[in-house]
C-alpha positions as semicolon CSV with decimal commas, in nm:
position;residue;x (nm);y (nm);z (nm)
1;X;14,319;13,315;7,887
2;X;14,674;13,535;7,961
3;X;14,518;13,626;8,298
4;X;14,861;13,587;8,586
5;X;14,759;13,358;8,854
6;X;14,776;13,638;9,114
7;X;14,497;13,800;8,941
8;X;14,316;13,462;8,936
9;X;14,357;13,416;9,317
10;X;14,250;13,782;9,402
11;X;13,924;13,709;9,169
12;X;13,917;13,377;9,378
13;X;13,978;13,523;9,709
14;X;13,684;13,790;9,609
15;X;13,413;13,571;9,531
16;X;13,466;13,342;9,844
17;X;13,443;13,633;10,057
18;X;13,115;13,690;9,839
19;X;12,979;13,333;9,960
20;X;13,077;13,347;10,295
């Protein structure tokens, strides 16, 4: 779990686009 939190919000930002 080394993931940057900038990758973590882009993943984040991704999959809410995918629910909306």
């Amino acid at each position: 779990m080394s993931k940057p939190r900038l990758q973590v919000s882009a993943d984040v930002s991704t999959i809410k686009s995918q629910l909306r």
